[in-house]
C-alpha positions as CSV (number, residue, x, y, z in Angstrom):
1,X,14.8,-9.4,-45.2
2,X,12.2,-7.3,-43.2
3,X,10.1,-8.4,-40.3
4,X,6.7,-8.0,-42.2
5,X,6.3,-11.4,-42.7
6,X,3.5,-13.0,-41.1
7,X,5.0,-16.1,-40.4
8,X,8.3,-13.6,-38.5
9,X,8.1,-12.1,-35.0
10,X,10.8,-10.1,-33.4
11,X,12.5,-12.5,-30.5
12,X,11.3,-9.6,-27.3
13,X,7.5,-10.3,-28.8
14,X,7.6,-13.8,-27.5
15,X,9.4,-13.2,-24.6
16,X,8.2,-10.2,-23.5
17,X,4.6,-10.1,-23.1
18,X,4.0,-8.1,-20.5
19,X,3.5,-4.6,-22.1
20,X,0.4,-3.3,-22.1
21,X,-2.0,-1.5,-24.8
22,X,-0.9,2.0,-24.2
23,X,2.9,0.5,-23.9
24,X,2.7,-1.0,-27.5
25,X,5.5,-0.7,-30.1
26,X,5.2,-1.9,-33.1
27,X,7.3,-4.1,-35.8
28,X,10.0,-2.5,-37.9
29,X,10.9,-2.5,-41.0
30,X,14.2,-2.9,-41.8
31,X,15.0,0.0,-44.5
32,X,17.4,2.6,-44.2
33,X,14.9,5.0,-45.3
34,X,13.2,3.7,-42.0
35,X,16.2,4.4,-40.2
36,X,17.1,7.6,-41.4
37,X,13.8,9.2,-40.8
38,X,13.5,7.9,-37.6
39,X,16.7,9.6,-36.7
40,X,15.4,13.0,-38.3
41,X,12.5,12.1,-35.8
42,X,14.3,12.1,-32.9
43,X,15.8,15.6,-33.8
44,X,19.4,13.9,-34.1
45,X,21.1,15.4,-37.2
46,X,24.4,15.1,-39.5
47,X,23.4,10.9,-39.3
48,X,21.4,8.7,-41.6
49,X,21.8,4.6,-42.2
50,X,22.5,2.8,-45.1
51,X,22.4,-0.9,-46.5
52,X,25.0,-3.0,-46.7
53,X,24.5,-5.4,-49.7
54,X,28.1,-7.6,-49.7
55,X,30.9,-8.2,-46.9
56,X,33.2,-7.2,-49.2
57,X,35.4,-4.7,-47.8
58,X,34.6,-2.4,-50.8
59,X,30.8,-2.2,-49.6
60,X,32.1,-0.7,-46.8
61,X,35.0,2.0,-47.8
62,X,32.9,4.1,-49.9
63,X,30.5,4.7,-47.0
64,X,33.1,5.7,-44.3
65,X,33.1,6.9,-42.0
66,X,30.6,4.1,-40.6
67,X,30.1,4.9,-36.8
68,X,28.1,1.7,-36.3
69,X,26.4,-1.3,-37.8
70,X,22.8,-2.5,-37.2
71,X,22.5,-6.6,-38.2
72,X,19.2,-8.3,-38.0
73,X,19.2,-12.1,-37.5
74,X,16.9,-14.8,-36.7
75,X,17.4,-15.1,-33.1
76,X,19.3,-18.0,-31.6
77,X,19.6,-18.5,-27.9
78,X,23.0,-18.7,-28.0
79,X,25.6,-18.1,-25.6
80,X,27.4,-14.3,-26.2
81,X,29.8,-14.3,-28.8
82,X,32.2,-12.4,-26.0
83,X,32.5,-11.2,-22.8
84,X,29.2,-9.7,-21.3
85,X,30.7,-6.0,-19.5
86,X,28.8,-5.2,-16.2
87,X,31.3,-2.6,-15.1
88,X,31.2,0.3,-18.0
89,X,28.7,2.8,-16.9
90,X,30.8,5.0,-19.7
91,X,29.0,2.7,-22.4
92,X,25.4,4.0,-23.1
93,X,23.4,0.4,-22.7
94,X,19.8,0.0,-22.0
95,X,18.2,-3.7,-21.3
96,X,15.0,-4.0,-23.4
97,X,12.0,-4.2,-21.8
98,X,9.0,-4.1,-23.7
99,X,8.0,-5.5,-27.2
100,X,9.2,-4.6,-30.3
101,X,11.4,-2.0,-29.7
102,X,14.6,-4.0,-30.5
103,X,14.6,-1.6,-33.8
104,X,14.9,1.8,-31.9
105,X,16.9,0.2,-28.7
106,X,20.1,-0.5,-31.4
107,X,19.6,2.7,-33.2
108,X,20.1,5.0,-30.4
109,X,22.4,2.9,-28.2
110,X,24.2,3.7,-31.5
111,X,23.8,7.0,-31.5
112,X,24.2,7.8,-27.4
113,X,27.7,6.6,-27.8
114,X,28.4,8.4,-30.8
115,X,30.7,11.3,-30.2
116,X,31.8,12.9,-33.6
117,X,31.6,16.2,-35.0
118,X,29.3,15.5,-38.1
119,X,26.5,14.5,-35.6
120,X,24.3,16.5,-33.2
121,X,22.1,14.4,-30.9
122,X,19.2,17.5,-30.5
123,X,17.5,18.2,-27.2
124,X,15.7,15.0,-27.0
125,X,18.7,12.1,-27.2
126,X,20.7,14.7,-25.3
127,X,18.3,14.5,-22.4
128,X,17.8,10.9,-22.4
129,X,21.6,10.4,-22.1
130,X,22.0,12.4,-19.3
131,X,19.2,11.7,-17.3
132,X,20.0,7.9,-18.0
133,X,24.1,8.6,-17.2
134,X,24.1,7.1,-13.9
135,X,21.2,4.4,-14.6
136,X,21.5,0.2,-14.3
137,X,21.2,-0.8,-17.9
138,X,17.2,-2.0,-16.6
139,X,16.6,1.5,-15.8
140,X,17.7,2.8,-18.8
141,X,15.4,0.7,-20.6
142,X,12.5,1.9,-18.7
143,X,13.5,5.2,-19.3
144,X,13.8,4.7,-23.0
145,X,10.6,2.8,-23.1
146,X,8.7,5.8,-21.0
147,X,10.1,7.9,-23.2
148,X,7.0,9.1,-25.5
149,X,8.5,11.0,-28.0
150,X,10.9,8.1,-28.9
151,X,7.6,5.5,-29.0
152,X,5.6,8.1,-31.2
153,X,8.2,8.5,-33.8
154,X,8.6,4.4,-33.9
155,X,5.0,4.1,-33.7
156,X,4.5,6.8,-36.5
157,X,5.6,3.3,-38.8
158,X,2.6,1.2,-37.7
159,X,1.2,-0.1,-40.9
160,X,-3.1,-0.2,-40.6
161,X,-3.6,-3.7,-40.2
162,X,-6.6,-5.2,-42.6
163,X,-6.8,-8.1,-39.8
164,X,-6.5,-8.1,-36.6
165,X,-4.8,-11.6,-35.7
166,X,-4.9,-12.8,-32.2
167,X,-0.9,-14.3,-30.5
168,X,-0.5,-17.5,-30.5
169,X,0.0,-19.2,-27.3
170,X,2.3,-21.8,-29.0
171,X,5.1,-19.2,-30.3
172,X,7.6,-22.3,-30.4
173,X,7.0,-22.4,-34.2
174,X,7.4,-18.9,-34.6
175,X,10.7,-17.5,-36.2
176,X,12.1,-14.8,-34.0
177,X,14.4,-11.8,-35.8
178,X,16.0,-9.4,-33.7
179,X,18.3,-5.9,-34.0
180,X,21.9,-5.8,-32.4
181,X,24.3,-2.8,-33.1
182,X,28.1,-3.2,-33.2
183,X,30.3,-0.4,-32.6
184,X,33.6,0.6,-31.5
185,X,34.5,2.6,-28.1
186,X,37.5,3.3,-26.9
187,X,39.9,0.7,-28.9
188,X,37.3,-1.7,-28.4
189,X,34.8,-3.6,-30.3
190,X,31.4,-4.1,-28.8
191,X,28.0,-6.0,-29.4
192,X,25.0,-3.3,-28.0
193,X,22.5,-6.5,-27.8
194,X,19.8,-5.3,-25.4
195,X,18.2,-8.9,-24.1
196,X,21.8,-9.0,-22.7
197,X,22.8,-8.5,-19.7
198,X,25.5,-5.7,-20.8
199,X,27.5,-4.7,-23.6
200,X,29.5,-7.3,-25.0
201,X,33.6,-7.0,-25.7
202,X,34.1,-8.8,-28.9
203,X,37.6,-7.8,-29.1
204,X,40.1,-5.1,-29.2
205,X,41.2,-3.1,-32.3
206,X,44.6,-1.9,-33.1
207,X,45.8,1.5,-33.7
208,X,46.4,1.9,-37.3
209,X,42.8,-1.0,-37.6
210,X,39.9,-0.3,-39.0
211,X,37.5,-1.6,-37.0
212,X,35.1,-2.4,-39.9
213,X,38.5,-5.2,-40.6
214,X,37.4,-6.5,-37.0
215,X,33.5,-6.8,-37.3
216,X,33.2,-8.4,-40.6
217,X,34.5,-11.6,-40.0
218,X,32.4,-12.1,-36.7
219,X,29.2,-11.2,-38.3
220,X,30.4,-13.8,-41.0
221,X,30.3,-15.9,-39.0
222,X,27.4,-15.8,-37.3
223,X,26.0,-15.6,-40.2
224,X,27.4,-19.2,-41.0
225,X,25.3,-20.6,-38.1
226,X,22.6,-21.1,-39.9
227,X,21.7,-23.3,-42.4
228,X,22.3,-23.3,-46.0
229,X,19.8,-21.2,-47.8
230,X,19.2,-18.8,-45.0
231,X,18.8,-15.4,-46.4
232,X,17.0,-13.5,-43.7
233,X,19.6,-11.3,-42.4
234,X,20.2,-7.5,-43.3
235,X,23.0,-5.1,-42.3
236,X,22.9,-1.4,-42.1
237,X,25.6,1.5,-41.6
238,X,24.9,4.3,-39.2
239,X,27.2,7.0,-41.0
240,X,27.6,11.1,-41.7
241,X,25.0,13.0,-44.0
242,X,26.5,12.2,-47.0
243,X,24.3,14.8,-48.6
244,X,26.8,17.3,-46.3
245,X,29.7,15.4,-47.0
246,X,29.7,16.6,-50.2
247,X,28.7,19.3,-49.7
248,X,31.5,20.3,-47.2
249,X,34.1,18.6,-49.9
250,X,32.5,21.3,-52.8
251,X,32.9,24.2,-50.7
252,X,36.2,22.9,-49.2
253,X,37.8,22.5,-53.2
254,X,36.3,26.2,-53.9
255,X,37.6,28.4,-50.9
256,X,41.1,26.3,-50.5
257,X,44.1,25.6,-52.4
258,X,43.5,22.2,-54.1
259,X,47.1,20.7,-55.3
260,X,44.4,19.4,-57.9
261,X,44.7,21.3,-61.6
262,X,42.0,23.4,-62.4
263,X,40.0,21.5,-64.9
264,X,40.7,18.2,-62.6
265,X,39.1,20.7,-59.5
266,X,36.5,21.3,-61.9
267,X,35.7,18.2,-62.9
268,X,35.8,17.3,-59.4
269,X,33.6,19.3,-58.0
270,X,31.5,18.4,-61.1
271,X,31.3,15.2,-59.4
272,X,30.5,16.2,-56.0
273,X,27.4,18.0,-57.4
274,X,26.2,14.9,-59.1
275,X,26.2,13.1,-55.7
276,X,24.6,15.5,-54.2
277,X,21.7,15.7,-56.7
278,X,21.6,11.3,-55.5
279,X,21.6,12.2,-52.4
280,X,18.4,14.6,-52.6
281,X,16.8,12.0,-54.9
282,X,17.6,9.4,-52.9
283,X,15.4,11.6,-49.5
284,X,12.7,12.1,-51.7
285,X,11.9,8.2,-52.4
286,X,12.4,7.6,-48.7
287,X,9.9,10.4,-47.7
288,X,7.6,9.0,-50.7
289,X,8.0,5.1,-49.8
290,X,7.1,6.0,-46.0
291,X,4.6,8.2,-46.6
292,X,3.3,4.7,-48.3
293,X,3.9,2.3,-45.3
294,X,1.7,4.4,-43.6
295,X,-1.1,5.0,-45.5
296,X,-4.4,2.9,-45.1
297,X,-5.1,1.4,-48.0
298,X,-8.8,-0.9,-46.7
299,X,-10.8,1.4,-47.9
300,X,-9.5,2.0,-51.1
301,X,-9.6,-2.1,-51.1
302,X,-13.2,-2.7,-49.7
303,X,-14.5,0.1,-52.3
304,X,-12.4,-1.8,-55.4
305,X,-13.9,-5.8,-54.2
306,X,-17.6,-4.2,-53.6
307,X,-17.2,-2.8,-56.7
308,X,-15.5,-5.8,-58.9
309,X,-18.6,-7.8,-57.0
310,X,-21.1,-5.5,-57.9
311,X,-19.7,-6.1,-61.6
312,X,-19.9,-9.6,-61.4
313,X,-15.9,-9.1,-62.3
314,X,-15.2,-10.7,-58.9
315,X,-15.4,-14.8,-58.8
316,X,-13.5,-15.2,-62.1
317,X,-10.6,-13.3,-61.3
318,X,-10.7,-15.2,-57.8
319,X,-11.0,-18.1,-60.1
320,X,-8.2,-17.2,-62.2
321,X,-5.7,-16.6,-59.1
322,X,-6.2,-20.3,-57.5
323,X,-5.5,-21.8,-61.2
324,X,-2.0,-19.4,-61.2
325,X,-1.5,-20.3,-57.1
326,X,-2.0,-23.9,-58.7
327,X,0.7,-24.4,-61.9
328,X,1.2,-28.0,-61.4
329,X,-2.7,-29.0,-61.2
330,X,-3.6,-26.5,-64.4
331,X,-1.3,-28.6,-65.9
332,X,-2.1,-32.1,-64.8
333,X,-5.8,-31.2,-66.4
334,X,-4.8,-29.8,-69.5
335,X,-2.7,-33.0,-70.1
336,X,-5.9,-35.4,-69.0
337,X,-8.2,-33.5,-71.5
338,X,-5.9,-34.5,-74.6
339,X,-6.8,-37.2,-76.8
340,X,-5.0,-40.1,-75.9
């Protein structure tokens, strides 16, 4: 469920060919280590995003509070699920305008109408939001897309390409995956879909209603669109540091009056520490797994084929990969070499 795929192409690279060389953005993966250290990038703290593998309601509660979702899809033209909303300049929305950037565009819609205590924008979002406050949503996406320090941190994820292959001009066969955010603001649940024209309302949410209640069942059923056997969508959480939320919990259960036991405080907090040492763990494969999308491996590949070549070690084992790329015609020929 990523957008690596060489046969997948976000939907704004088919449709929006206009940008030019020092404009590029490239594809993203979709990975909550991704996600998180793009956030870190952007000098936004207290956040970081995590996958969502079931629509079960339990997948969600232990990760609350969830502040947003981000759901990637293969892209549908499709009518909007709701009513498009042209006349909320308090909603942070930004119209995409150049390719690629459908990744970033949901995360910090996300994050620009995020007001909670665990986060802290940083200087940089905090600027853009201002400066972009009383913006059309088509400004705002030239702002975003101007904005270099945004494009260098999602261009810091470029993978080096061993081949350079040239667009097609027919992209009708070409599937098209694309990033929306879902959020709720204000008793209201909304769609942040930037090829739209505007936010869209997808419903209200009651008082005592999660809105997580609300969200599932529409993305369900988008999700039912498609046909049977489709398998290419992935949903992420935008929620609190729960490295700090544990950490605020452990200190909370040792400086104030717990109506817990002692040894249950203990074994509590016993807990908390544990999840904490996941937590850490969990950073340091992120920073290790995308410290390895961006390392250039061609050399280390041209040196190992020069020297299986120079070995002579070359041909058979490209010889042995078309007989395992080729099961069911191994097996015809072993059958036709037995004595009948």
């Amino acid at each position: 469920m990523d957008t690596d795929n060489p046969g997948q192409a976000t939907v704004e690279a088919v449709t929006a060919k206009g940008a030019t060389a020092a404009n590029n953005w490239c594809l993203i993966e979709s990975d909550p280590g991704v996600f998180t250290e793009m956030i870190s990038g952007f000098g936004c703290t207290g956040a970081q995003v995590e996958e969502i593998w079931s629509m079960n309601a339990d997948a969600f509660r232990h990760l609350e509070p969830i502040h947003g979702l981000i759901f990637l899809f293969k892209w549908l033209d499709n009518m909007p699920a709701g009513r498009v909303v042209t006349d909320r300049s308090d909603i942070f929305f930004a119209r995409q305008v150049v390719t690629n950037a459908c990744a970033t565009q949901a995360l910090i819609c996300l994050l620009l109408n995020l007001q909670h205590e665990d986060i802290d924008l940083g200087p940089i979002l905090s600027e853009l939001k201002i400066f972009c406050q009383d913006l059309c949503p088509e400004s705002r996406g030239q702002c975003l897309a101007k904005e270099e320090k945004i494009r260098k941190v999602h261009n810091s994820f470029a993978r080096p390409e061993l081949f350079v292959v040239e667009d097609s001009a027919d992209s009708e066969d070409v599937d098209c995956y694309h990033f929306v955010g879902f959020m709720p603001i204000k008793g209201k649940l909304y769609e942040l879909d930037g090829m739209k024209e505007g936010p869209i309302e997808l419903g209200e949410i009651g008082q005592q209603q999660n809105w997580l209640d609300v969200v599932r069942p529409i993305i369900e059923e988008r999700m039912k669109r498609y046909s049977v056997g489709e398998i290419h969508f992935n949903l992420m959480a935008l929620v609190s540091d729960r490295q700090r939320c544990y950490e605020r919990q452990i200190q909370m259960l040792v400086e104030l009056s717990s109506p817990l036991s002692y040894a249950d405080c203990q074994a509590e907090i016993a807990t908390l520490i544990y999840f904490v040492k996941l937590e850490k763990e969990k950073k340091r494969r992120y920073r290790k797994e995308n410290n390895r999308r961006r390392h250039n491996y061609l050399p280390f590949i041209v040196e190992l084929l020069k020297q299986l070549g120079e070995t002579g070690q070359l041909m058979a084992i490209c010889d042995k990969a078309k007989d395992r790329s080729c099961p069911s015609k191994s097996n015809k020929d072993a059958m036709d070499q037995q004595p009948q």
